[in-house]
LUMNUKOL-729787 format. One line per 4 residues: number of its first residue (from 1); their letters; for each residue x, y, z of N, C-alpha, C, O. Coordinates in nm, 3 decimals. Each point is the difference from the previous one (the first is absolute). Example, Ala and Ser with C-alpha at 12.3 -4.5 7.8 and 13.67 -1.06 7.14 Angstrom:
// residues 2
1) AS) 1.319,-0.569,0.780,-0.089,0.119,0.000,0.090,0.120,0.000,0.104,-0.002,0.066 ~ -0.139,0.107,-0.138,0.082,0.119,0.006,-0.077,0.109,0.073,0.051,0.111,0.017 .
***
This chain:
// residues 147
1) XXXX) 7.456,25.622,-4.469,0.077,-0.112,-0.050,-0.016,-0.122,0.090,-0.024,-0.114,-0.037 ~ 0.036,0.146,0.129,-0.031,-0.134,0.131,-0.140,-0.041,0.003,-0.002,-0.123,-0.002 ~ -0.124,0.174,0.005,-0.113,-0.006,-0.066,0.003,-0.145,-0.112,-0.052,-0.108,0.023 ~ 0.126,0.145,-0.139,-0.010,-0.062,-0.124,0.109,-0.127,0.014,-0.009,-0.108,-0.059 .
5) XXXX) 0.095,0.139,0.137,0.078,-0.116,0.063,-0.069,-0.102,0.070,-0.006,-0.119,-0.033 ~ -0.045,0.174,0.130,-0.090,-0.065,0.082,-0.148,-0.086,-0.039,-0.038,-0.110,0.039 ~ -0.023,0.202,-0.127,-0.096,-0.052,-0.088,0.030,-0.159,-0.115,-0.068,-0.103,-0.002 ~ 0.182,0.136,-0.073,0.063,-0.110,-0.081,0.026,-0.109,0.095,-0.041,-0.110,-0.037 .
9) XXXX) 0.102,0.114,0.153,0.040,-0.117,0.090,-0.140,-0.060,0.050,-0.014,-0.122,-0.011 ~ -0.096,0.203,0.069,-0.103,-0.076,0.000,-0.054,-0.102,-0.106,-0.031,-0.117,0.024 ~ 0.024,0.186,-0.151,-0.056,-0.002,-0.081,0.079,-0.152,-0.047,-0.057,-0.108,0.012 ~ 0.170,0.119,-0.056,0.056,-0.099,0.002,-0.027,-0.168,0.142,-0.024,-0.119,-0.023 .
13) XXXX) 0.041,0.184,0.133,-0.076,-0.126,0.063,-0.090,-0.060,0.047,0.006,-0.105,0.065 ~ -0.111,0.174,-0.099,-0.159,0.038,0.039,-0.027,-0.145,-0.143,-0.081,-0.090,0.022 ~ 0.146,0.095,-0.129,-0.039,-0.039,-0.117,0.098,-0.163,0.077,-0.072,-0.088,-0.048 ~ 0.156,0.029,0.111,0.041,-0.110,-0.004,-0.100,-0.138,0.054,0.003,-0.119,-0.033 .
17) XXXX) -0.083,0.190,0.123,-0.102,-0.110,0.046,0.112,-0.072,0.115,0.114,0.047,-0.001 ~ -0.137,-0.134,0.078,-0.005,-0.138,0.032,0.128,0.126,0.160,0.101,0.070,-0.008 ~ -0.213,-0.118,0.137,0.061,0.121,0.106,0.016,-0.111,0.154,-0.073,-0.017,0.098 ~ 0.230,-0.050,-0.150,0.069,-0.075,0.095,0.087,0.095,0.061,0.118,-0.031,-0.014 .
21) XXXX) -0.139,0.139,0.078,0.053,0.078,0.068,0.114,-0.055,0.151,-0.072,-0.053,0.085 ~ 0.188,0.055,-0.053,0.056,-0.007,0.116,0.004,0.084,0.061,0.096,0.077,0.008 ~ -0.199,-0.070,0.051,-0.012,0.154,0.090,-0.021,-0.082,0.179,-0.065,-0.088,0.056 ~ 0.192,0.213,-0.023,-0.030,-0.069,0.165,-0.139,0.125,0.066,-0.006,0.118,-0.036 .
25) XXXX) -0.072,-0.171,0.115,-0.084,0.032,0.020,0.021,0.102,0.089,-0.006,-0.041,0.116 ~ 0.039,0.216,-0.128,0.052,0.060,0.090,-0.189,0.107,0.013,-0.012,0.093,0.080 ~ -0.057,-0.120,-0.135,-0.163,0.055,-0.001,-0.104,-0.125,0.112,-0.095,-0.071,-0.032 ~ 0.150,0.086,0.137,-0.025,-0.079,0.109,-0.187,0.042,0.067,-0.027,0.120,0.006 .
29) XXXX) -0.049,-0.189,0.023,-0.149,0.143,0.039,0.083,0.078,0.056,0.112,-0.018,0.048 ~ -0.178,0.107,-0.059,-0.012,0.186,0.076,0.147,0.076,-0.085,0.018,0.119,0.025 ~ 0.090,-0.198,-0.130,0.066,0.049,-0.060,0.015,0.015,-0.096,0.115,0.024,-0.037 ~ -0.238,-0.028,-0.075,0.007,0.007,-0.156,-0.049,-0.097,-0.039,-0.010,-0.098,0.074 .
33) XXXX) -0.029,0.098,-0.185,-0.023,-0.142,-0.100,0.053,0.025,-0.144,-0.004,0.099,-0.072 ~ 0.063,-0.237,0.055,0.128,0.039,-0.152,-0.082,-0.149,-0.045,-0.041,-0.102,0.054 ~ 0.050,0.172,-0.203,-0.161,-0.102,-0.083,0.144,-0.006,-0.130,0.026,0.092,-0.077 ~ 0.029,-0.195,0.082,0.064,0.007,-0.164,-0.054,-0.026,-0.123,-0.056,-0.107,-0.026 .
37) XXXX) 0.074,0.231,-0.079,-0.109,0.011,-0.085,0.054,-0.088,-0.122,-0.082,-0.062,-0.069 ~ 0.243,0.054,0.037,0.039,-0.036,-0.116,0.181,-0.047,0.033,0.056,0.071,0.083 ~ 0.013,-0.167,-0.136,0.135,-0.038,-0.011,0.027,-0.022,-0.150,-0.082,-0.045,-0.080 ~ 0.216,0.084,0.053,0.036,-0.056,-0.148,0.173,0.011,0.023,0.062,0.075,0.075 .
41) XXXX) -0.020,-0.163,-0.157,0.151,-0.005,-0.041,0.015,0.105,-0.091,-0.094,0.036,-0.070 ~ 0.191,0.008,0.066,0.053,0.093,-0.077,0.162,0.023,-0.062,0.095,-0.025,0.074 ~ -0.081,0.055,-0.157,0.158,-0.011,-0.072,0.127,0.082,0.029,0.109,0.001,-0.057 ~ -0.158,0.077,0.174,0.112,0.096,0.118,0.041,-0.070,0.086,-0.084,-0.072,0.054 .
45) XXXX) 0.201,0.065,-0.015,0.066,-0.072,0.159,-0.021,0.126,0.116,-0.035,0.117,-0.012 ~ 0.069,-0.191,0.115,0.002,0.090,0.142,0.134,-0.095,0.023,0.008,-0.122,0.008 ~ 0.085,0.214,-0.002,0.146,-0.040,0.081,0.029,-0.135,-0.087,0.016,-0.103,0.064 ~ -0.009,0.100,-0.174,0.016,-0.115,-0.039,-0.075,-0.137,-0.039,0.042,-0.099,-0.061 .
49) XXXX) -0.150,0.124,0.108,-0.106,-0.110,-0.012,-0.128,-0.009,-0.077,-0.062,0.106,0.003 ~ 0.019,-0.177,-0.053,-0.109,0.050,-0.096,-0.077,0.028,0.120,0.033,-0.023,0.116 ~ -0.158,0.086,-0.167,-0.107,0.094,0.070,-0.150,-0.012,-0.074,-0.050,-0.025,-0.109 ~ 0.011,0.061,0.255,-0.166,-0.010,-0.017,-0.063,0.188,0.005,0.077,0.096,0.009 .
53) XXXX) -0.188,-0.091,-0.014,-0.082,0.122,0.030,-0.103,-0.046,0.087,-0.067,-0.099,-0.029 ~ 0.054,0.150,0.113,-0.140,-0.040,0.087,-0.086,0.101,0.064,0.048,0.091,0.068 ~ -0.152,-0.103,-0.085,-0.114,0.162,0.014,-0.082,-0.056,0.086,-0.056,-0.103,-0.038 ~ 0.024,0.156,0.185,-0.076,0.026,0.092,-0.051,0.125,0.024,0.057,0.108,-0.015 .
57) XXXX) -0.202,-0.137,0.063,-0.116,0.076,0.071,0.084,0.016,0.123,0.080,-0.091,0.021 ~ -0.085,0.197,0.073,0.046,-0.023,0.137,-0.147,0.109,0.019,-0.013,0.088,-0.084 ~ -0.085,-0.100,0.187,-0.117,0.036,0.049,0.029,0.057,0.167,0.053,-0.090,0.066 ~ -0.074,0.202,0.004,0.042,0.013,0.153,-0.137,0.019,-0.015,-0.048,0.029,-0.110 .
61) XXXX) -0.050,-0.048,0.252,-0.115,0.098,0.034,0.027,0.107,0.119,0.109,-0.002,0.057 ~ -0.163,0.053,-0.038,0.016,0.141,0.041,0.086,-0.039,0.173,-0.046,-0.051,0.103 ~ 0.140,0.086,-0.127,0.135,0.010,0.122,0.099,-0.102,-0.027,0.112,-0.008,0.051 ~ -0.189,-0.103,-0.176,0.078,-0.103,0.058,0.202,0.050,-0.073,0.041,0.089,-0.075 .
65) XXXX) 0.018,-0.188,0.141,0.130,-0.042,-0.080,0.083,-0.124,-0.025,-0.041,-0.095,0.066 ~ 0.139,0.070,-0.137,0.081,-0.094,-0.010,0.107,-0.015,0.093,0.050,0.105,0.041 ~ -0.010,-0.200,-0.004,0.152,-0.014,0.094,0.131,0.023,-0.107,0.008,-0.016,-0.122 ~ 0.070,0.054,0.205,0.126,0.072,-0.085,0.022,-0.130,-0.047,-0.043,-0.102,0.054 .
69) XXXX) 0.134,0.108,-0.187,0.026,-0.097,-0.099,0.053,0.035,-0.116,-0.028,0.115,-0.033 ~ 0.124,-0.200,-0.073,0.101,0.020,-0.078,-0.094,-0.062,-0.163,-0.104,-0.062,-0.021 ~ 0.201,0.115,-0.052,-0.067,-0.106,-0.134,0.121,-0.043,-0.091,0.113,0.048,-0.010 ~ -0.190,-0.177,-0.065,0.128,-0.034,-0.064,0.031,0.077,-0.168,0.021,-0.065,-0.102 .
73) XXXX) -0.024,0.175,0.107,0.010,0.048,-0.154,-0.073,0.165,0.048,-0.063,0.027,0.103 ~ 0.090,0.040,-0.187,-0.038,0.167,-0.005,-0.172,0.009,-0.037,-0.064,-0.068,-0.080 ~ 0.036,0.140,0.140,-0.182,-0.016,-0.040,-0.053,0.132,-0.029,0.064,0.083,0.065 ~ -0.155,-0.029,-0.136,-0.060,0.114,-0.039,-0.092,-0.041,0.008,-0.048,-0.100,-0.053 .
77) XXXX) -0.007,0.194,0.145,-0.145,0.012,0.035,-0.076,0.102,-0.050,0.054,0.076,-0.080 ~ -0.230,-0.053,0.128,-0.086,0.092,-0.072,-0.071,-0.022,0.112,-0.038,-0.111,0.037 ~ 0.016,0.228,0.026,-0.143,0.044,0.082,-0.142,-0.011,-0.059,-0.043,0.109,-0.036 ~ -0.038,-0.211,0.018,-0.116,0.027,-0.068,-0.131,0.038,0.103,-0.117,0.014,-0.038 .
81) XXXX) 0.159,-0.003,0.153,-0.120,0.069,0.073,0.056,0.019,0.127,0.084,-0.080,0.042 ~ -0.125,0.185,0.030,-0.015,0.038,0.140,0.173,0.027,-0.026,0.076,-0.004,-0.096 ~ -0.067,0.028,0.225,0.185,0.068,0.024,0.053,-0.122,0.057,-0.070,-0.097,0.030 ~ 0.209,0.106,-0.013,0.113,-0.114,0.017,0.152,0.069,0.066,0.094,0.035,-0.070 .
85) XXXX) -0.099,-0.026,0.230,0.153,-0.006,0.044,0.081,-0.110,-0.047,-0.039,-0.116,0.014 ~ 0.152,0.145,-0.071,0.118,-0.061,-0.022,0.102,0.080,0.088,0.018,0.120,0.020 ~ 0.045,-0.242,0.026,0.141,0.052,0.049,0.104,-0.095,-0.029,-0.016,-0.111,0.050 ~ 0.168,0.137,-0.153,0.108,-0.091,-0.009,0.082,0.040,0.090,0.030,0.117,0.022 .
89) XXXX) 0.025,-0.249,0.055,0.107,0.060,0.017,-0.009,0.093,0.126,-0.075,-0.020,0.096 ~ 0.172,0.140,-0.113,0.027,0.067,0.104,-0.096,0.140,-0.044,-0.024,0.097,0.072 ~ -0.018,-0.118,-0.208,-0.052,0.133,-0.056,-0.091,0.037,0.124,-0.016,-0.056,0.108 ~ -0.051,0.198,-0.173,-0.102,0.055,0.021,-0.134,-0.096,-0.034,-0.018,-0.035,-0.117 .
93) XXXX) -0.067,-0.002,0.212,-0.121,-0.061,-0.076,-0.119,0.162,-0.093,-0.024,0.120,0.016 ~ -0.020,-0.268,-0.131,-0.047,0.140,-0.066,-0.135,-0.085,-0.026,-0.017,-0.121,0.009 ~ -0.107,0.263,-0.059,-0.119,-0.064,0.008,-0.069,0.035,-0.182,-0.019,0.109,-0.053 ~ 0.002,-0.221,0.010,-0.040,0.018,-0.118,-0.138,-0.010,-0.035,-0.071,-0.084,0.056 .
97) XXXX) 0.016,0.173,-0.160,-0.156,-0.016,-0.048,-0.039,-0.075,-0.095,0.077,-0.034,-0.090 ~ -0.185,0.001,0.095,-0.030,-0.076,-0.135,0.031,0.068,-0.177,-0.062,0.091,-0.055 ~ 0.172,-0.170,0.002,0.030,0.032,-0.116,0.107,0.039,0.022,0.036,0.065,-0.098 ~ 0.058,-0.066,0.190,0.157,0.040,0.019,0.051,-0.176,0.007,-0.051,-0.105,0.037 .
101) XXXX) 0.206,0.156,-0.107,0.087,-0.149,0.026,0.140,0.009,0.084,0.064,0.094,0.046 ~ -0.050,-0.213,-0.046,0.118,-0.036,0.072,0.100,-0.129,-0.015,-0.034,-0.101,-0.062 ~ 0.155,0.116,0.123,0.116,-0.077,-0.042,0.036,0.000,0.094,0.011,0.101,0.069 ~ 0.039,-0.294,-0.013,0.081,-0.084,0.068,0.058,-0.036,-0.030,-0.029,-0.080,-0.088 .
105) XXXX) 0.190,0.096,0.128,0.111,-0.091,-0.088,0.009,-0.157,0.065,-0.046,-0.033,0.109 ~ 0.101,-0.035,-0.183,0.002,-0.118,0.062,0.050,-0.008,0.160,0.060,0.099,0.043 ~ -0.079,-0.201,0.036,0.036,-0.012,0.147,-0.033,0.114,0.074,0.017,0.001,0.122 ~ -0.057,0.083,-0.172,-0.005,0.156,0.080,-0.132,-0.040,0.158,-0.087,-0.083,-0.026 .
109) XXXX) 0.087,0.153,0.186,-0.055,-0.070,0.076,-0.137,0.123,-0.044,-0.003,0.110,-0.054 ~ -0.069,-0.178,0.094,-0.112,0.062,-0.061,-0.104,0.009,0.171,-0.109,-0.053,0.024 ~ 0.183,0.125,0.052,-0.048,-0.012,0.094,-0.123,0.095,0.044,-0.013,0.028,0.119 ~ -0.069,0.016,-0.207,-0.123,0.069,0.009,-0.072,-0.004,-0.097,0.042,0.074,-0.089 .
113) XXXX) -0.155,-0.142,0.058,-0.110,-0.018,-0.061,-0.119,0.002,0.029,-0.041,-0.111,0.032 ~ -0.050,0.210,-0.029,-0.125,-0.030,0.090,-0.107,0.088,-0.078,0.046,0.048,-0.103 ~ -0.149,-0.022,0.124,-0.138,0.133,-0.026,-0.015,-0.021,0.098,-0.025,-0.088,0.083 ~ 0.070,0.301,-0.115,-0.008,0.107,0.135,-0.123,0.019,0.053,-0.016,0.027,0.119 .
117) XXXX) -0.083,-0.040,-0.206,-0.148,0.018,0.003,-0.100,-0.069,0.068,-0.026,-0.118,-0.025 ~ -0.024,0.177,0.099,-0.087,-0.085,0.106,-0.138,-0.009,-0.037,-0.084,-0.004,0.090 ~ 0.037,-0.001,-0.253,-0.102,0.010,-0.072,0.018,-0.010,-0.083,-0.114,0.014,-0.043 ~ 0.181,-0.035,-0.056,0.012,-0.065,-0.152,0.090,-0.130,0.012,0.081,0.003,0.093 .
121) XXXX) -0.082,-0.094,-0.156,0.064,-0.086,-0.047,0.099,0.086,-0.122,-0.029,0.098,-0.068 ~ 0.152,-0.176,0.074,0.131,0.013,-0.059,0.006,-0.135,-0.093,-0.015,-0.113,0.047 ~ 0.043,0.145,-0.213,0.015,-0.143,-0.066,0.151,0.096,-0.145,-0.001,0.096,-0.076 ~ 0.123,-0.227,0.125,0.122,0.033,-0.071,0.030,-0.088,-0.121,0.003,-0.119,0.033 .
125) XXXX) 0.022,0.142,-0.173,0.024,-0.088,-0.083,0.201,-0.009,0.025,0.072,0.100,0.009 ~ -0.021,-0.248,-0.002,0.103,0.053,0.022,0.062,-0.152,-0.134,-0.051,-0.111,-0.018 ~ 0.135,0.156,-0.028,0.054,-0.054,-0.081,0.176,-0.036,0.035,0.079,0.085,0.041 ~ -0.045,-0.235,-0.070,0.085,-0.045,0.020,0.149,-0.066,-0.073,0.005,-0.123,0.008 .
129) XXXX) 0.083,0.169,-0.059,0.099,-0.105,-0.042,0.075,-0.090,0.056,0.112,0.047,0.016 ~ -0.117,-0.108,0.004,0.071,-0.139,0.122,0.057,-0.136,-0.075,-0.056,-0.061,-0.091 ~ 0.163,0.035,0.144,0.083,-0.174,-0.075,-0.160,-0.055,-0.020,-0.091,0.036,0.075 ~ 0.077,-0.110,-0.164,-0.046,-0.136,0.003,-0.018,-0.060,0.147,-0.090,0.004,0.084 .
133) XXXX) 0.203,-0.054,-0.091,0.038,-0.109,0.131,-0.026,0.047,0.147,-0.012,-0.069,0.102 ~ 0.009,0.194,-0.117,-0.039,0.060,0.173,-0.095,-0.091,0.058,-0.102,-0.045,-0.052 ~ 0.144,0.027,0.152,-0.104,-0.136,0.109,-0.112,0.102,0.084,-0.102,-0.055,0.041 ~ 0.122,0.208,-0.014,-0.122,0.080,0.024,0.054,0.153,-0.077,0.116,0.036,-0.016 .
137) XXXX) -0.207,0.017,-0.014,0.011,0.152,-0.094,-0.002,0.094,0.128,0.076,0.097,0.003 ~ -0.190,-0.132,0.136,0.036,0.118,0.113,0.053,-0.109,0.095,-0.019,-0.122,-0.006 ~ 0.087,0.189,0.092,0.060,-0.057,0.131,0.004,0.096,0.095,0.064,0.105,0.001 ~ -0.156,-0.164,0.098,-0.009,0.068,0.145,0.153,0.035,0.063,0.090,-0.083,0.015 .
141) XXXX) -0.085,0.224,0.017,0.128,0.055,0.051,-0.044,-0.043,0.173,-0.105,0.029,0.057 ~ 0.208,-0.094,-0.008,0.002,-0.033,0.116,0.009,0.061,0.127,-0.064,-0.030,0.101 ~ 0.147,0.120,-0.115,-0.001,0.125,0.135,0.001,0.110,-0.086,0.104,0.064,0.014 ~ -0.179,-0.018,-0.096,-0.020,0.109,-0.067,-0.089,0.107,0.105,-0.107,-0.029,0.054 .
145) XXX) 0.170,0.139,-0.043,-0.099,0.042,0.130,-0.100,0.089,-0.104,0.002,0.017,-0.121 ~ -0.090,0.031,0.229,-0.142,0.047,-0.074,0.004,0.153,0.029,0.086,0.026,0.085 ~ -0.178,0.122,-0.147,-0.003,0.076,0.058,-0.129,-0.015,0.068,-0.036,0.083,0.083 .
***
């Protein structure tokens, strides 16, 4: 079901064209590269506000990672190659394969993102609902500590 969820939400913004993305730049060298593929408005609110969808590439090469950081809206992601530590929060970090998904609730600290792999490249489709009006979709967590 999340599959076909996930699929329709692409599908739906893959088709809007025109990719004015507010993305704060948390894919710094040696920490990822986030390529935004597609933005569209959409007829759902987040907390009240009309809302967008926004779909990024996020790319690690082999060790790299992201700095801990928050988002503005819940995101479902898709492993489309190589494996992917995630860690929210206080959880357990967990390591996913290509063709497994995943769920961020909004604001959640997302303080582990990286490929574990010291020979494949890691590439994540991650899909977004966020206000409209958000002035950035990620925001660097400030003393977010690291493992």
């Amino acid at each position: 079901m999340f599959k076909l969820l996930l699929a329709t939400v692409v599908g739906v913004a893959l088709g809007a064209g025109g990719l004015s993305l507010a993305l704060a730049n948390h894919a710094e060298p040696g920490h990822g590269k986030v390529t935004p593929l597609s933005e569209r408005d959409v007829i759902e609110t987040i907390d009240g506000k009309a809302a967008r969808v926004s779909v990024v590439e996020v790319a690690y090469e082999p060790g790299e990672a992201s700095q801990p950081h928050r988002h503005a809206g819940p995101i479902f992601g898709y492993v489309l190659e190589g494996e992917y530590e995630l860690g929210l929060n206080d959880q357990p970090v967990k390591t996913l394969k290509a063709g497994e998904t995943f769920y961020e609730p909004t604001g959640i600290l997302h303080r582990i993102s990286r490929n574990p792999n010291a020979k494949t490249r890691t590439r994540l489709l991650a899909v977004m609902l966020h206000a409209r009006d958000a002035k950035q979709i990620t925001v660097p967590e400030a003393h977010a500590k690291e493992e």
